[in-house]
Every structure is written in C-alpha cells, then in structure tokens.
N, C-alpha and C positions, 0 to 999 in steps of 0.2 A: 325661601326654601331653607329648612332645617338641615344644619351639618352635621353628624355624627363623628364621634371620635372613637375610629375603631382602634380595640390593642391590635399589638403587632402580631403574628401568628410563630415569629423565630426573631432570633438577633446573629449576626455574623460576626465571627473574629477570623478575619482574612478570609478568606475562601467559605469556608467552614460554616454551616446553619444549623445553631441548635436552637433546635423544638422548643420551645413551653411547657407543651404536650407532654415531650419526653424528657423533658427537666422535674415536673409533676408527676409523672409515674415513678422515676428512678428517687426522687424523695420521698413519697410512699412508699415503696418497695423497700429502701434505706430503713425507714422508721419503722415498718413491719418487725424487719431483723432484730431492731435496738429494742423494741419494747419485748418479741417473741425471746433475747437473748435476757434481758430482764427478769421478765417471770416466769424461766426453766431455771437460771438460778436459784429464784425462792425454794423451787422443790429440790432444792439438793443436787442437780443436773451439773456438770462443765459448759455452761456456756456456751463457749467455743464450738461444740458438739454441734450448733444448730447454725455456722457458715456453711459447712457443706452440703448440706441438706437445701440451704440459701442457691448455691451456686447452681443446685440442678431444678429442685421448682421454679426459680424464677424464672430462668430462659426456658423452660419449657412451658411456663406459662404466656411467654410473648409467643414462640411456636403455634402453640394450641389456639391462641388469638386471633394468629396470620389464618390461620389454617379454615377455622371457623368463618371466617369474612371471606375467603375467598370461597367455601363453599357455600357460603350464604350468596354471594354478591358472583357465581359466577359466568349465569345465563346473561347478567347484563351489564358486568364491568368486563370481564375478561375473557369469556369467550367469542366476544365482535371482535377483538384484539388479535385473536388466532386464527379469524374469519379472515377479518381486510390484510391482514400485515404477515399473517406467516407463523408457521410453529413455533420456530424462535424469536420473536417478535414477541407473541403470547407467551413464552416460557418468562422471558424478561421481564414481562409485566406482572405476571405472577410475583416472583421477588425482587417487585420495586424498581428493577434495573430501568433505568432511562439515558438519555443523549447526555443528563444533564451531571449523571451520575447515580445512586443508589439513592432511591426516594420512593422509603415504602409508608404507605398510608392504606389506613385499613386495619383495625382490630377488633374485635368483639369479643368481651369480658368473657360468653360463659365457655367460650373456646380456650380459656385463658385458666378458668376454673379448674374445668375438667382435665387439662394436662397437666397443670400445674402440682394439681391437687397429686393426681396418681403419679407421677412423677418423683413426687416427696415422698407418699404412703411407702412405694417399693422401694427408694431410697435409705429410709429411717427401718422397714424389716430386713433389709437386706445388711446394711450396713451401719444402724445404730440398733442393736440387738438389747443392748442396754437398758436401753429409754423405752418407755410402755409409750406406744400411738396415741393414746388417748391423751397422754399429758403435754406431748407436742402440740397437739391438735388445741389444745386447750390455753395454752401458753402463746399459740402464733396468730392465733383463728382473730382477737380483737386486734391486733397490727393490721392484718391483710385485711380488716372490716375499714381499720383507719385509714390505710394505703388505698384501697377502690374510693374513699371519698375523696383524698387528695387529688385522685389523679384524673377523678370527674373533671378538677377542674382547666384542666387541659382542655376539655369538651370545651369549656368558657373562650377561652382565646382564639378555640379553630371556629367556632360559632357553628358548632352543630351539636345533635342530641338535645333540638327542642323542638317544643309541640307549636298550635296554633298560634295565631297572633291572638291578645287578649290585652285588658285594659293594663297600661303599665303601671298606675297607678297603686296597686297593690303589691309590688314593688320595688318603689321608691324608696322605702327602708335602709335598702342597698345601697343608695345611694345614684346620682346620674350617670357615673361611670358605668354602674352595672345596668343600666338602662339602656344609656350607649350602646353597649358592645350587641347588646340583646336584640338590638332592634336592627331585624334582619330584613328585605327588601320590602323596605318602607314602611313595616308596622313592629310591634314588640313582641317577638316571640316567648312562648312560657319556658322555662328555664328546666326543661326536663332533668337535663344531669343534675341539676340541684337538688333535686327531689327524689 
C-alpha cells in the first residue's frame, strides 16, 4: 500500500491556527495593493489614495464571498443545522461559530467579486472624486488577477476545487509533492484551481 504525503491544511502557535488558505489570500490581496499602489503612481496619483479604498473592498469582498457560499450551499449545509439543532444553532453556523471557537469555511470568489468590486466603485466616487474610475480600475484590476491566482493556491493545501480522477502522469512536471497532495481518495484528482 502506497503512502501519501499530505501538506498540512494550518500550523498552530499556541492555541492559535492559521490557515494556508488564509495566509494565501491575505498575500494576494497584500500584492494586489503593492502593485495597484505602483501603477497609480505612474499616472501621477498619491498612492496612499488607494489604502483606503484597500480597507473597504477587501473585507467586503470576504463578506460578499461568505455571503455567496452560504446562499449557494444553503439547502444543504446549513439549513439541516437549523432543522436538527435550533435557530441558534443554525445562526452560529452561518458565521462559523463552533464549540471549538470561530471556524468559518466556505467562500466563493464571484460573491467576493461582486461586493468587493461595488464596494470600491461607490468608495472611490464617493470619496476619491479626484481619481477617474477607470484608471483605478486599470492600475488594481492586474493585482487582484495576480491575488485570485495566489490564493487558488490555498484550494492546494485544503484539497478541494478539483475535478475527476485522471492519469497523474501528465502532471509530474510538478513534481511528486504535487502529485501527493492531489491525490484525493485513492486516485489523482485534476487540479482544477490550477487551471
């Protein structure tokens, strides 16, 4: 019998478990900023001008993400939850809340998109009057393209967002490690977030 070497899905300092997941998004979402803060420079921009714009699309794009997976996923993740267990029971579950402490899983990107996006749009008219939308949009749009690849790779370490099982062979490129992790109840799943 063949042993897999799967990664870990968190590492713990005392108590405390951070994500992969969410180490991979928050360094996406990082890099977005530093490059979108980069090339509004070029055009003559303050920089500076596009943290606070940072501070509101981003949490509203994990909002819009929560928000999306929960109404996507909620005939069969969480509303049994409200069925067997009670109102409050199911409200907890909704945001994560557990025995064990606060442990939300569950995002989907275009829920993530969609608030994020508008969120920023009414941001930057309301309060960067300055700045033309279109040269933000233009200046942050390749970050957040870079940021959604990074933070696919979170999908890698939780081993989900893959398709059938198919010959692993094709890639090995990767390397075994990436074969490894891939290889989900006993055969090699296609690596969909990669693609």
């Amino acid at each position: 019998m063949i042993k897999y070497l799967v990664l870990p899905k968190s590492f713990g300092i005392g108590n405390f478990q951070i994500t992969f997941y969410s180490l991979f998004i928050l360094t996406g979402a990082i890099l977005a900023l530093l490059i979108g803060m980069y090339r509004i420079k070029k055009l003559g921009y303050d920089p500076h001008r596009l943290e606070n714009v940072f501070l509101i699309a981003f949490p509203s794009g994990l909002v819009g993400a929560r928000l999306w997976y929960v109404i996507c996923q909620f005939g069969s993740e969480f509303l049994p939850v409200f069925k067997q267990d009670g109102f409050f029971a199911g409200l907890g579950n909704l945001f994560g809340i557990t025995s064990s402490g606060i442990q939300i899983s569950g995002l989907a990107i275009e829920g993530g998109v969609v608030l994020g996006i508008l969120a920023g749009v009414i941001f930057v008219m309301k309060r960067r009057k300055e700045m033309r939308p279109l040269d933000i949009a233009d200046c942050v749009i390749p970050g957040i393209l870079l940021a959604q690849a990074i933070g696919r790779w979170g999908n890698f370490f939780n081993q989900e967002v893959y398709g059938k099982v198919v010959d692993p062979s094709g890639w090995s490129w990767l390397g075994n490690w990436f074969v490894n992790q891939m290889t989900i109840d006993g055969g090699f799943r296609q690596p969909l977030f990669l693609i």
